[in-house]
HTML snippet that shows the backbone in 3Dmol.js (N, CA, C, O; Angstrom):
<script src="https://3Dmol.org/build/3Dmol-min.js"></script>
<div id="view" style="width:600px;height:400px;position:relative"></div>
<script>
const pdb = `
ATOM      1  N   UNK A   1      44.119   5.939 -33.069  1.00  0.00           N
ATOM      2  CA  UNK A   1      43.731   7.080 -32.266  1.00  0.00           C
ATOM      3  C   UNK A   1      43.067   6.580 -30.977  1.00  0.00           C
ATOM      4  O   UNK A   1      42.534   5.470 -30.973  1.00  0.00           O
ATOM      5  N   UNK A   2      43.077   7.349 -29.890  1.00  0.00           N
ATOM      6  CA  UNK A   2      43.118   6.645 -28.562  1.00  0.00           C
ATOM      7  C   UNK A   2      41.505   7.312 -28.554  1.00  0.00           C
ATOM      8  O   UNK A   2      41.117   8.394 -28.994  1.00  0.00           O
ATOM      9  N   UNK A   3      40.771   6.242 -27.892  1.00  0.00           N
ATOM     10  CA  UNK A   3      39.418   6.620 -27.296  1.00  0.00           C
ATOM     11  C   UNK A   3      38.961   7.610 -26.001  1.00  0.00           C
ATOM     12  O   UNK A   3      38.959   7.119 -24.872  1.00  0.00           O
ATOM     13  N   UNK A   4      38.642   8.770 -26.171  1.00  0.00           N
ATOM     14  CA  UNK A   4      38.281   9.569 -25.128  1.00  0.00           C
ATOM     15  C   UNK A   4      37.460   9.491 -24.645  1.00  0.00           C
ATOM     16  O   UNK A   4      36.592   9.296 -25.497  1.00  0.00           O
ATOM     17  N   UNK A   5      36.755   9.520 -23.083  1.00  0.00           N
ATOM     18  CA  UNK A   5      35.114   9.126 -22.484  1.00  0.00           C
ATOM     19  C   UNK A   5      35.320  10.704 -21.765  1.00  0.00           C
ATOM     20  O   UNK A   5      36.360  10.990 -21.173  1.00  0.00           O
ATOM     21  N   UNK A   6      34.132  11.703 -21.918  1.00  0.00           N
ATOM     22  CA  UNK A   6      34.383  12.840 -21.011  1.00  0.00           C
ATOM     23  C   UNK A   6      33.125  12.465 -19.960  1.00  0.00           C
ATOM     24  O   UNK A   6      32.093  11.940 -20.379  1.00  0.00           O
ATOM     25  N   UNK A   7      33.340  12.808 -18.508  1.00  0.00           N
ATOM     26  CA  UNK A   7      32.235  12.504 -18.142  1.00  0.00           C
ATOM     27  C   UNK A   7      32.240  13.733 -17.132  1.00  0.00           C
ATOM     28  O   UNK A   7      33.287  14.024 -16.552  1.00  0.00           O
ATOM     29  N   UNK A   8      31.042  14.473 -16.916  1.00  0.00           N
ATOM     30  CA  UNK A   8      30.528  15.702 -16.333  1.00  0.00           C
ATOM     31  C   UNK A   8      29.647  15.354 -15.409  1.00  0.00           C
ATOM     32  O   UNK A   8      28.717  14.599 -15.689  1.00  0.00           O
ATOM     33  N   UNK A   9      29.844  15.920 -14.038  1.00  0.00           N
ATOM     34  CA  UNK A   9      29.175  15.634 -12.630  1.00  0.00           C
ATOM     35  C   UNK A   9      28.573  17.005 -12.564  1.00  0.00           C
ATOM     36  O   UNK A   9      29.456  17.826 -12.809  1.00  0.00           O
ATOM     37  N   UNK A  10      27.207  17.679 -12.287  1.00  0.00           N
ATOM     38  CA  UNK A  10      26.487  17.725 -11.598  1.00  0.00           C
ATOM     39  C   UNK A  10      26.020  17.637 -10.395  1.00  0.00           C
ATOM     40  O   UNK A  10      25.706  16.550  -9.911  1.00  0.00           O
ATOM     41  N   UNK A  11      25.907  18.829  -9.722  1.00  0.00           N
ATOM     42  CA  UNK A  11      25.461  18.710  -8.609  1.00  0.00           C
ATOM     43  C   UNK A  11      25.015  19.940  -7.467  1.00  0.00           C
ATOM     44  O   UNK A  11      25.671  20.977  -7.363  1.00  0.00           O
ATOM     45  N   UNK A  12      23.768  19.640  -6.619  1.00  0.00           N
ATOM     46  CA  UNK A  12      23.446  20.465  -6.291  1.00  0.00           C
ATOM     47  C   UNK A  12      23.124  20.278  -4.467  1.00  0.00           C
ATOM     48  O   UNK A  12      23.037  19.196  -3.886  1.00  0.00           O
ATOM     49  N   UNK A  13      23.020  21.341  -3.977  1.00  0.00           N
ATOM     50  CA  UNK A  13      23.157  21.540  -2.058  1.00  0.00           C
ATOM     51  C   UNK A  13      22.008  22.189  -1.876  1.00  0.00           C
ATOM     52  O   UNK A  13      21.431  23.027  -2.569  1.00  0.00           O
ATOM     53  N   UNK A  14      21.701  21.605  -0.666  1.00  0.00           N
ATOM     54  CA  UNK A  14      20.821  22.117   0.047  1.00  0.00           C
ATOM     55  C   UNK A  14      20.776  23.052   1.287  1.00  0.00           C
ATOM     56  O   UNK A  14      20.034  22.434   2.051  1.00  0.00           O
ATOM     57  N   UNK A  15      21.079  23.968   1.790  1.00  0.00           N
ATOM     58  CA  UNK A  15      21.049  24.188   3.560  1.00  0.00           C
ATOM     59  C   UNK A  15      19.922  25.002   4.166  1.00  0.00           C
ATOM     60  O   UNK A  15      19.520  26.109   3.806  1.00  0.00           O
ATOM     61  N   UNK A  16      19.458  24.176   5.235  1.00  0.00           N
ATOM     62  CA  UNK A  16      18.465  24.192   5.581  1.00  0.00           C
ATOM     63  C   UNK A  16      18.600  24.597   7.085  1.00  0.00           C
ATOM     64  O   UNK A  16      19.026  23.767   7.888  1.00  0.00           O
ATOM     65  N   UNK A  17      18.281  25.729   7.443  1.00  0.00           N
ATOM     66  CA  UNK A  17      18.809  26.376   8.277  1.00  0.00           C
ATOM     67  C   UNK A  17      16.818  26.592   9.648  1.00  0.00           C
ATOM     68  O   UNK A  17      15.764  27.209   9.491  1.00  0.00           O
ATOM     69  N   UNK A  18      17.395  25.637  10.819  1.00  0.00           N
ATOM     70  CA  UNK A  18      15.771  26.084  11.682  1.00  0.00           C
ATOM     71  C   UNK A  18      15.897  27.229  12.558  1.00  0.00           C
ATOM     72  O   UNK A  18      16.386  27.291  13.686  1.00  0.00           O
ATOM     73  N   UNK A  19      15.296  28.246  11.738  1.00  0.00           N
ATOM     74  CA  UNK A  19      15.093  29.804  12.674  1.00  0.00           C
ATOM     75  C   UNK A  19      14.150  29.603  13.529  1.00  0.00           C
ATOM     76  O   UNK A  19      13.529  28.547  13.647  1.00  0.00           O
ATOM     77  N   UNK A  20      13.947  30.860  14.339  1.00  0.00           N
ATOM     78  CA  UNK A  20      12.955  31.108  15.683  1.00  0.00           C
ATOM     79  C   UNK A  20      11.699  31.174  14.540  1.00  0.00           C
ATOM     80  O   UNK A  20      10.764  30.796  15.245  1.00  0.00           O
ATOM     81  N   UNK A  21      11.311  31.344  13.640  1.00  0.00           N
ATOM     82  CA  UNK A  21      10.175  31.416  12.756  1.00  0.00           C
ATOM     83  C   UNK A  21       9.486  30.306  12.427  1.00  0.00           C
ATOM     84  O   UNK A  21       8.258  30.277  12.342  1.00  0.00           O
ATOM     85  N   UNK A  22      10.515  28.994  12.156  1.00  0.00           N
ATOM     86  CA  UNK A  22       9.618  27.596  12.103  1.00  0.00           C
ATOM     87  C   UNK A  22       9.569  27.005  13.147  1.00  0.00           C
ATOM     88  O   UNK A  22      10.227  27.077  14.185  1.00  0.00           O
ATOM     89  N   UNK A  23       8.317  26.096  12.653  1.00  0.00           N
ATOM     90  CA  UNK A  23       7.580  25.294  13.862  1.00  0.00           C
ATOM     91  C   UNK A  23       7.570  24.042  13.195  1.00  0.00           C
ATOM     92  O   UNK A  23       7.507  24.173  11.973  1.00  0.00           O
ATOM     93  N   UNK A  24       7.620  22.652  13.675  1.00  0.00           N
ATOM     94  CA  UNK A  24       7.157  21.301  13.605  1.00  0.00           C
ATOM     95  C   UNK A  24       5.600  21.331  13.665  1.00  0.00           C
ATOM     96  O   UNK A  24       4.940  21.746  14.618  1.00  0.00           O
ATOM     97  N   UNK A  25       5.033  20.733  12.280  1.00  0.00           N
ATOM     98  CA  UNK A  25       3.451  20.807  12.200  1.00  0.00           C
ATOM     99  C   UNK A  25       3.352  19.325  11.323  1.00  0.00           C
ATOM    100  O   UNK A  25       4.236  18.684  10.755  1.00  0.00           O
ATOM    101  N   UNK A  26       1.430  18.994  11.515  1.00  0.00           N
ATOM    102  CA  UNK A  26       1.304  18.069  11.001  1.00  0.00           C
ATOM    103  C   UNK A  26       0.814  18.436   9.592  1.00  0.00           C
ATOM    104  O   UNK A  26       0.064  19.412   9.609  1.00  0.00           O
ATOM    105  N   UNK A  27       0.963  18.092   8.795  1.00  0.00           N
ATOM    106  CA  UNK A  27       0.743  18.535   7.308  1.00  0.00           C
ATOM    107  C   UNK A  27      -0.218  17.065   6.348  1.00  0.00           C
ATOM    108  O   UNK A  27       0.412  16.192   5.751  1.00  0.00           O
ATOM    109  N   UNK A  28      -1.529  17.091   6.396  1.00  0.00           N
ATOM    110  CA  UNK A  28      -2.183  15.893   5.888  1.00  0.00           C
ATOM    111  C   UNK A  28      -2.229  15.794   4.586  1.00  0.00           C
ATOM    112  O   UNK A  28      -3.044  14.969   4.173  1.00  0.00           O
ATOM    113  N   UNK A  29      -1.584  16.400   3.755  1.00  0.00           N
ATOM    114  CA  UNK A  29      -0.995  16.192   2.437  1.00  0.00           C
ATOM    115  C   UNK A  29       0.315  15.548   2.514  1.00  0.00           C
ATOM    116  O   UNK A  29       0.525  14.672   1.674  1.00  0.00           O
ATOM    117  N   UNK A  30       0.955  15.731   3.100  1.00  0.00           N
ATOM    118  CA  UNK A  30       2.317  15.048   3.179  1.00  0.00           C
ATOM    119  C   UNK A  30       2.101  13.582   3.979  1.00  0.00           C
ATOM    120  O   UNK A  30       2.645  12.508   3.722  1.00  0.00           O
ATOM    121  N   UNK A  31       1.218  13.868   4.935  1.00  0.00           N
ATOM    122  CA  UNK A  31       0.831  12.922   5.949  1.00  0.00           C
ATOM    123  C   UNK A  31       2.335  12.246   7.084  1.00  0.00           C
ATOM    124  O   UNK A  31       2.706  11.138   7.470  1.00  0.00           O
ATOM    125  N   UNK A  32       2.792  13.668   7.246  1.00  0.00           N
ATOM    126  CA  UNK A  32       3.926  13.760   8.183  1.00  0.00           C
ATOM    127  C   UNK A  32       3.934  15.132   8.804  1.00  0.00           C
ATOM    128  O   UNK A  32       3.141  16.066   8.686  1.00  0.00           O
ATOM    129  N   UNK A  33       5.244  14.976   9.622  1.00  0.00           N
ATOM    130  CA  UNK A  33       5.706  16.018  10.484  1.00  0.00           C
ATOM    131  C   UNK A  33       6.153  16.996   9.946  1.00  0.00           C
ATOM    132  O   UNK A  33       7.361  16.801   9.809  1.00  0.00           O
ATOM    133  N   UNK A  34       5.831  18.103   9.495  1.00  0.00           N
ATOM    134  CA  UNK A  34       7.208  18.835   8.865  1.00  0.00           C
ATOM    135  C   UNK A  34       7.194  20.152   9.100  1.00  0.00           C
ATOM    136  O   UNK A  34       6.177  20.719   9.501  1.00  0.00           O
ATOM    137  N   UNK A  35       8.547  20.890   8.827  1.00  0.00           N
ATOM    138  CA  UNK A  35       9.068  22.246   8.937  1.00  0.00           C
ATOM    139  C   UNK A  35       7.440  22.606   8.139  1.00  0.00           C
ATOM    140  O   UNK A  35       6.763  22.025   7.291  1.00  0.00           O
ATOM    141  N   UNK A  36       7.274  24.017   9.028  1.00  0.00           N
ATOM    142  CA  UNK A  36       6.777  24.893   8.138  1.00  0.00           C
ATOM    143  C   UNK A  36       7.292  26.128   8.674  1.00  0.00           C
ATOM    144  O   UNK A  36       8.258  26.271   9.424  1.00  0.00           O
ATOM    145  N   UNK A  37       6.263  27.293   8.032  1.00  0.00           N
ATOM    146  CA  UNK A  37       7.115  28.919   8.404  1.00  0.00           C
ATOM    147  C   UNK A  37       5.563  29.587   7.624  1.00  0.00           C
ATOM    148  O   UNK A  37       4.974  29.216   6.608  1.00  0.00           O
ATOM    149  N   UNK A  38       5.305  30.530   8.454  1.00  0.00           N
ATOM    150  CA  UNK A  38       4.087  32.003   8.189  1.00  0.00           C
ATOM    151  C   UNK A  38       4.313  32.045   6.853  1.00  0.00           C
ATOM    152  O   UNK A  38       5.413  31.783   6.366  1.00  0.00           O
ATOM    153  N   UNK A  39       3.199  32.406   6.119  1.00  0.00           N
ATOM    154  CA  UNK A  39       3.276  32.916   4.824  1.00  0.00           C
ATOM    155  C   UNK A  39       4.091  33.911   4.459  1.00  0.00           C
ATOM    156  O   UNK A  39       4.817  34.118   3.486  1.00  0.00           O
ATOM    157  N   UNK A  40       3.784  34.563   5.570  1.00  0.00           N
ATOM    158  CA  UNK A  40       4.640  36.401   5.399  1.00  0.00           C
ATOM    159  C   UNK A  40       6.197  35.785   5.259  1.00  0.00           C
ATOM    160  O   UNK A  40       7.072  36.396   4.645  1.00  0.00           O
ATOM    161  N   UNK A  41       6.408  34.551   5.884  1.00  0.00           N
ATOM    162  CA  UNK A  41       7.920  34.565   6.132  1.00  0.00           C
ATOM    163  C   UNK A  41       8.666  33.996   4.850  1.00  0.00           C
ATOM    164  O   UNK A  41       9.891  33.922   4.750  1.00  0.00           O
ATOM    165  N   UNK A  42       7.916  33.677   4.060  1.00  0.00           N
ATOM    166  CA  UNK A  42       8.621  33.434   2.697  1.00  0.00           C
ATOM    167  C   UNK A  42       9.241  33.688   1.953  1.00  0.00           C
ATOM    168  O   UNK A  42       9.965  33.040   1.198  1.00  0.00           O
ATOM    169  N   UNK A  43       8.918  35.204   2.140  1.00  0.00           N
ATOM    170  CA  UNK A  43      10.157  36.101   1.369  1.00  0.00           C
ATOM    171  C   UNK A  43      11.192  36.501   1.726  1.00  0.00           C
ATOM    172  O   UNK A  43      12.018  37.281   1.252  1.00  0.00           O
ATOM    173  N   UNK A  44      11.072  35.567   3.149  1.00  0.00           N
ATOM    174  CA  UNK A  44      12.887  35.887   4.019  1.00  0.00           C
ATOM    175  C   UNK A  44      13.834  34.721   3.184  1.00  0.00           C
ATOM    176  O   UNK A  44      14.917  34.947   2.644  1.00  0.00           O
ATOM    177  N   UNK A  45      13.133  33.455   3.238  1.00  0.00           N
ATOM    178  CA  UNK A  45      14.106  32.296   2.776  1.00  0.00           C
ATOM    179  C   UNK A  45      13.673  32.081   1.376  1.00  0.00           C
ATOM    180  O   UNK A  45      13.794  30.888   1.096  1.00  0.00           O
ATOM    181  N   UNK A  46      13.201  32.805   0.365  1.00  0.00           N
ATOM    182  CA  UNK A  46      12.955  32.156  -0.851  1.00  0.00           C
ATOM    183  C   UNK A  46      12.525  33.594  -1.737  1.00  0.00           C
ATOM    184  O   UNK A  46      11.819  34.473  -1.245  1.00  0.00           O
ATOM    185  N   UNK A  47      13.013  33.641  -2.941  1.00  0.00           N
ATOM    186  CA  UNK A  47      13.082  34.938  -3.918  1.00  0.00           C
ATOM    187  C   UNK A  47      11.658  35.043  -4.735  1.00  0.00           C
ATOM    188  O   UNK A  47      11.498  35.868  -5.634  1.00  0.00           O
ATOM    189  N   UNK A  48      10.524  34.007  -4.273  1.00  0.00           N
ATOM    190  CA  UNK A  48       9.313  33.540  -5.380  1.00  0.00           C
ATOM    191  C   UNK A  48       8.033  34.671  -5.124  1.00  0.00           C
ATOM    192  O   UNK A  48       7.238  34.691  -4.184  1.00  0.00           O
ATOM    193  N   UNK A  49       8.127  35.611  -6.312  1.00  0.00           N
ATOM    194  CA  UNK A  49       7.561  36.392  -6.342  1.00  0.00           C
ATOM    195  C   UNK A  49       6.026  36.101  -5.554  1.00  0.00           C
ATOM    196  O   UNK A  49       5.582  34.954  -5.612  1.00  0.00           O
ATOM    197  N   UNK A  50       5.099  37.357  -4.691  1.00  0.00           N
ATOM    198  CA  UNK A  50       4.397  37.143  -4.122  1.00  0.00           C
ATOM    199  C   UNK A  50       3.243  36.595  -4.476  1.00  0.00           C
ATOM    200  O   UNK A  50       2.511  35.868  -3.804  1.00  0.00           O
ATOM    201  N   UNK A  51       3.083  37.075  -5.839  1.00  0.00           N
ATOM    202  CA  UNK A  51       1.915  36.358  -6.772  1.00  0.00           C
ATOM    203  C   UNK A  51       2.058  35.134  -7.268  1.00  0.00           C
ATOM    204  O   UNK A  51       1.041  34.440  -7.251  1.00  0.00           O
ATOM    205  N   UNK A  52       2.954  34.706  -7.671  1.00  0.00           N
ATOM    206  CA  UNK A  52       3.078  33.249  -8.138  1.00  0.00           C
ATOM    207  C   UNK A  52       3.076  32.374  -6.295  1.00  0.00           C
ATOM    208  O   UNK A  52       2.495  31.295  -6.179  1.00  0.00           O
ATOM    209  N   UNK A  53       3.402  32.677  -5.718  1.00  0.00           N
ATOM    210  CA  UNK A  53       3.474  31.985  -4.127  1.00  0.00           C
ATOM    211  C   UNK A  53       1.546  31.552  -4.146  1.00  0.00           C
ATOM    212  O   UNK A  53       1.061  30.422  -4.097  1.00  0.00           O
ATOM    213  N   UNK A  54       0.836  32.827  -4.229  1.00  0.00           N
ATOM    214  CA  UNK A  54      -0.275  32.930  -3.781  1.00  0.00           C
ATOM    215  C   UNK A  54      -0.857  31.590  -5.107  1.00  0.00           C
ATOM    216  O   UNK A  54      -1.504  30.564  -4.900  1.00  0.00           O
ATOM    217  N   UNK A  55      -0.413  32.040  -6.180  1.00  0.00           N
ATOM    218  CA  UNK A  55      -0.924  31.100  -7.231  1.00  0.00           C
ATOM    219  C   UNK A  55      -1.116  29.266  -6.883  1.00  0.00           C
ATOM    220  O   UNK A  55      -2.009  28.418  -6.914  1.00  0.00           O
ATOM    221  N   UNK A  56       0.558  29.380  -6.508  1.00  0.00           N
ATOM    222  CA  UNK A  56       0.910  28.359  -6.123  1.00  0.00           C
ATOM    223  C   UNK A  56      -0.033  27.702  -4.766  1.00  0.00           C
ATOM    224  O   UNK A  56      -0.180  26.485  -4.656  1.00  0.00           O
ATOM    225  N   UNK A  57      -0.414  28.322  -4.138  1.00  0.00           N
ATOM    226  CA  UNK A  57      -1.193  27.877  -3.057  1.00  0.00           C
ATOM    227  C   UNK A  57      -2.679  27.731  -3.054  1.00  0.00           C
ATOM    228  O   UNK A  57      -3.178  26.859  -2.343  1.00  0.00           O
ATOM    229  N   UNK A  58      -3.426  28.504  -3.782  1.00  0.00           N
ATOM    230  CA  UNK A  58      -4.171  28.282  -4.875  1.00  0.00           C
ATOM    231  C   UNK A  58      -4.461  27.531  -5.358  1.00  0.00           C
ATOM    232  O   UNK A  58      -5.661  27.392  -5.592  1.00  0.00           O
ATOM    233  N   UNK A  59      -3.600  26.684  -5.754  1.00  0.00           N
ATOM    234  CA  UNK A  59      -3.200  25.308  -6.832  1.00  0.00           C
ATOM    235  C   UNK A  59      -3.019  24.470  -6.070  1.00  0.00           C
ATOM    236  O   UNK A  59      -2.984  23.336  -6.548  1.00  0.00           O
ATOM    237  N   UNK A  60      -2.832  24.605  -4.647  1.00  0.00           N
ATOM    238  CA  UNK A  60      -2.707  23.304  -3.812  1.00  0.00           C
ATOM    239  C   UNK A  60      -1.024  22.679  -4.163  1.00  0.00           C
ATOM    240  O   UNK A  60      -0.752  21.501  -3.928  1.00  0.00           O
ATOM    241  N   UNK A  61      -0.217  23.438  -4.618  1.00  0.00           N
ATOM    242  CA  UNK A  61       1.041  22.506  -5.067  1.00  0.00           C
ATOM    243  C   UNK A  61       1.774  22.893  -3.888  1.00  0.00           C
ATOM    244  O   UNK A  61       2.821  22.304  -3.620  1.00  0.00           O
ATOM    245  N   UNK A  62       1.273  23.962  -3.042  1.00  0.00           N
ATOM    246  CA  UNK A  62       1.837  24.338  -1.986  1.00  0.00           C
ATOM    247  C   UNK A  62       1.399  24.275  -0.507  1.00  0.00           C
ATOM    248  O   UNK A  62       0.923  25.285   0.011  1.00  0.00           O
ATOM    249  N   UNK A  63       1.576  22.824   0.384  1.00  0.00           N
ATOM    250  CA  UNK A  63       0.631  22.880   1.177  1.00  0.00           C
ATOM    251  C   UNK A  63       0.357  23.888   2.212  1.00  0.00           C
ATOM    252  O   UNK A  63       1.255  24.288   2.954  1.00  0.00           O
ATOM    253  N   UNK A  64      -1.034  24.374   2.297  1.00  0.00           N
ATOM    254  CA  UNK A  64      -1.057  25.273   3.425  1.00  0.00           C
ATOM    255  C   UNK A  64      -1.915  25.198   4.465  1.00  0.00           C
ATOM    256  O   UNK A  64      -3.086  24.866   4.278  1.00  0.00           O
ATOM    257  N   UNK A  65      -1.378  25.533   5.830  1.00  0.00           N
ATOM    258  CA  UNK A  65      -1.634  24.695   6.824  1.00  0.00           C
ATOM    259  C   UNK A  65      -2.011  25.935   7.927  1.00  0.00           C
ATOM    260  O   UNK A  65      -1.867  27.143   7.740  1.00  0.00           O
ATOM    261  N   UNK A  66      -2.521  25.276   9.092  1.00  0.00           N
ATOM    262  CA  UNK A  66      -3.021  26.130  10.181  1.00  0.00           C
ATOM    263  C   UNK A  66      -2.473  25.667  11.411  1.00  0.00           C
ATOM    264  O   UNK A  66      -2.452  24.537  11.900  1.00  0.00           O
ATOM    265  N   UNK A  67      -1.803  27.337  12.026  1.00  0.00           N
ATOM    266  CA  UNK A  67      -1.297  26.942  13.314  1.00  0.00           C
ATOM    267  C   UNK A  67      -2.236  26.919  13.966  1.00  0.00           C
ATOM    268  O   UNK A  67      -3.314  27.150  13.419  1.00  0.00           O
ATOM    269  N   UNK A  68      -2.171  26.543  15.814  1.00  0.00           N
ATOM    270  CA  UNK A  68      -3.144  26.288  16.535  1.00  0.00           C
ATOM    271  C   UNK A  68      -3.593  27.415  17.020  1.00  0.00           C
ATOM    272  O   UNK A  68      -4.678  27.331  17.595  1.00  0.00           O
ATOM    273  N   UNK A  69      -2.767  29.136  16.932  1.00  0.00           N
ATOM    274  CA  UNK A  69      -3.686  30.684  17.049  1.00  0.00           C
ATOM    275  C   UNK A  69      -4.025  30.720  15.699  1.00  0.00           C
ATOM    276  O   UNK A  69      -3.840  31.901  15.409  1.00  0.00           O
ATOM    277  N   UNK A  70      -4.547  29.941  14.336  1.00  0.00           N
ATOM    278  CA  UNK A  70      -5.278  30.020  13.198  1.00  0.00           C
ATOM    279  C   UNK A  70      -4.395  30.991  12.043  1.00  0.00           C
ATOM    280  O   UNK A  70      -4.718  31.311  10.900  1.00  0.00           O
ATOM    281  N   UNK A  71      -3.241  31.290  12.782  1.00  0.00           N
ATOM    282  CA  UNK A  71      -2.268  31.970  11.553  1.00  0.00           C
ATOM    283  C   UNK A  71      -2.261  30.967  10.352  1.00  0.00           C
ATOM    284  O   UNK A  71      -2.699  29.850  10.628  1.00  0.00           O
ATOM    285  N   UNK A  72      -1.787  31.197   8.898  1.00  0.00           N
ATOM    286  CA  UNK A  72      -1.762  30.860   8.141  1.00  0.00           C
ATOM    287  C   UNK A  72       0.048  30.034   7.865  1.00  0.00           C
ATOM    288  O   UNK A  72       0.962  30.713   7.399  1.00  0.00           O
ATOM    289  N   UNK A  73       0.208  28.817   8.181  1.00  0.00           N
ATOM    290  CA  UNK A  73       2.019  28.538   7.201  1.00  0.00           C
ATOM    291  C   UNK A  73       1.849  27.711   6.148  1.00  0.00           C
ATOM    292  O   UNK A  73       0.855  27.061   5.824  1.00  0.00           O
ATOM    293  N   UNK A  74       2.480  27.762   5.849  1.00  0.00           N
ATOM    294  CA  UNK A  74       3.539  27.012   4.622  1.00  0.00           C
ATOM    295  C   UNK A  74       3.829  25.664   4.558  1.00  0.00           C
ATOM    296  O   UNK A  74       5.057  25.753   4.534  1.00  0.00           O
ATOM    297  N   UNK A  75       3.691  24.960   4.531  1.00  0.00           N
ATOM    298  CA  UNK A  75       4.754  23.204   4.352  1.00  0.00           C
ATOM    299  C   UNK A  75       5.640  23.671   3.645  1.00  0.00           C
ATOM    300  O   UNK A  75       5.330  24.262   2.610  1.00  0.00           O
ATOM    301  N   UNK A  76       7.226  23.491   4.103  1.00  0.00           N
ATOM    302  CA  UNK A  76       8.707  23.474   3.824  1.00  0.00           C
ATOM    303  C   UNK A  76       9.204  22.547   2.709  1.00  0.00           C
ATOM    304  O   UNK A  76      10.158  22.746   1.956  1.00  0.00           O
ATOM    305  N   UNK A  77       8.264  21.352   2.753  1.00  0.00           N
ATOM    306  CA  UNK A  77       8.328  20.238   1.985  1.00  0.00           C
ATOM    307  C   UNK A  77       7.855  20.648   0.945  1.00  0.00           C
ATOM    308  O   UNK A  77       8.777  20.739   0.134  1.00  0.00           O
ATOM    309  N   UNK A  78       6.893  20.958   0.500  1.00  0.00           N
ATOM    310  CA  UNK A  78       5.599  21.435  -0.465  1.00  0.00           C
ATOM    311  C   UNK A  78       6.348  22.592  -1.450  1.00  0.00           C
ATOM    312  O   UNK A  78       6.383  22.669  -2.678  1.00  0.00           O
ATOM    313  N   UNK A  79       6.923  23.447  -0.418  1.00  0.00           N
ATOM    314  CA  UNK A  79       7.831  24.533  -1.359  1.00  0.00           C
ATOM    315  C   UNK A  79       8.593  24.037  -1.840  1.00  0.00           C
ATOM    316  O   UNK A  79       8.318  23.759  -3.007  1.00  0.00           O
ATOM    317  N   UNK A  80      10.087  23.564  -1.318  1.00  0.00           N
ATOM    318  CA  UNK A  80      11.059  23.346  -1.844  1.00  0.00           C
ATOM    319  C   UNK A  80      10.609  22.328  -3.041  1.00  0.00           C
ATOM    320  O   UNK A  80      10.840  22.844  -4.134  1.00  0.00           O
ATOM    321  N   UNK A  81      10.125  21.240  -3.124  1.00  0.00           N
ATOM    322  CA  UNK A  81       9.585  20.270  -4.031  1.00  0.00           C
ATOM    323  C   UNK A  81       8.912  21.427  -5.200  1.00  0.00           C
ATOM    324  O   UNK A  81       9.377  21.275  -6.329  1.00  0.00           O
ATOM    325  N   UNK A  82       8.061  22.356  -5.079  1.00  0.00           N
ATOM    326  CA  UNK A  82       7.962  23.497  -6.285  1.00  0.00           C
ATOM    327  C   UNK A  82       8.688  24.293  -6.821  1.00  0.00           C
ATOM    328  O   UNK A  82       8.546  24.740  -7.959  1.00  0.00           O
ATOM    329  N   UNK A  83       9.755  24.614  -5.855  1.00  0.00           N
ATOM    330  CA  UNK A  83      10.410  25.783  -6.162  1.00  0.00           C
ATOM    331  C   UNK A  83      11.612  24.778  -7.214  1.00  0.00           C
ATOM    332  O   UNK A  83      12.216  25.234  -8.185  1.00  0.00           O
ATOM    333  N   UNK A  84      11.721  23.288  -6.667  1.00  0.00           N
ATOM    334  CA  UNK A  84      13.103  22.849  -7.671  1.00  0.00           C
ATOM    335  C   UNK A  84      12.297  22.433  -9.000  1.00  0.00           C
ATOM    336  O   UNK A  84      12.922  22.370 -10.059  1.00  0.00           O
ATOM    337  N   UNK A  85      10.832  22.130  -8.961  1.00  0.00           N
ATOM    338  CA  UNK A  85      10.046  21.968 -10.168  1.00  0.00           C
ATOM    339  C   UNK A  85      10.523  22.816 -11.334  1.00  0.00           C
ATOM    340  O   UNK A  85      10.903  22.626 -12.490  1.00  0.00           O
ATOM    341  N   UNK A  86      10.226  24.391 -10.062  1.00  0.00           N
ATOM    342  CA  UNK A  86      10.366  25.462 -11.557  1.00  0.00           C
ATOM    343  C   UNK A  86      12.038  25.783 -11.928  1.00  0.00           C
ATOM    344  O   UNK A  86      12.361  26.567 -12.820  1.00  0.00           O
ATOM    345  N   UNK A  87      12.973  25.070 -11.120  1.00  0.00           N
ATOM    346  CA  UNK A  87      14.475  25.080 -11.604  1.00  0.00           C
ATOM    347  C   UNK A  87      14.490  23.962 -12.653  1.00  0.00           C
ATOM    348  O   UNK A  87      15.347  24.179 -13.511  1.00  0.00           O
ATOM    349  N   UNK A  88      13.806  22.844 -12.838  1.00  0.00           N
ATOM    350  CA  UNK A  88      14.422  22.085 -13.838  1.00  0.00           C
ATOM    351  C   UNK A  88      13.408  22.642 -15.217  1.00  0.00           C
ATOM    352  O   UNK A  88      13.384  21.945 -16.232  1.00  0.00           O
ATOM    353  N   UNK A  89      12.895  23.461 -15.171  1.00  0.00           N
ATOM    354  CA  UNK A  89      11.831  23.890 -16.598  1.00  0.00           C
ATOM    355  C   UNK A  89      12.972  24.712 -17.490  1.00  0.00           C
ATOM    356  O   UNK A  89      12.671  25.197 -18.580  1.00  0.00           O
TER     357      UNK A  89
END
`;
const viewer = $3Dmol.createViewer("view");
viewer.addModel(pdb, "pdb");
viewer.setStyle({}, {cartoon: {color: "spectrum"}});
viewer.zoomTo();
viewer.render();
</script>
């Protein structure tokens, strides 16, 4: 009887699209440059309920940062790195 090997690929995409909403910021948790976007604007690019967001930031797993008029954003980095956390659970 002949030996069968099945082998299954996996795989996943990213697109990362820069609207008039993000800005290039310095983020000292990351200790780089990176995308961010307003708090409010989160629920344009991402489905994560408003309370777990707030939790999440809270918790520091989400860095949050200050523009230079003292609005409140996001690190881009910080999310996506949580949001695929709670995809592999």
């Amino acid at each position: 009887m002949a030996k069968q090997t099945k082998i299954t690929i996996e795989t996943d995409s990213l697109l990362i699209l820069r609207g008039q909403g993000s800005q290039r910021t310095w983020c000292s948790t990351c200790a780089a440059k990176v995308e961010s976007i307003a708090v409010e604007q989160t629920r344009v690019i991402s489905n994560v309920d408003p309370s777990a967001l707030e939790e999440w930031i809270n918790s520091k797993e989400i860095h949050r940062l200050e523009a230079t008029d003292g609005s409140a954003l996001i690190c881009l980095n910080s999310l996506l790195a949580r949001v695929q956390k709670t995809k592999t659970r």
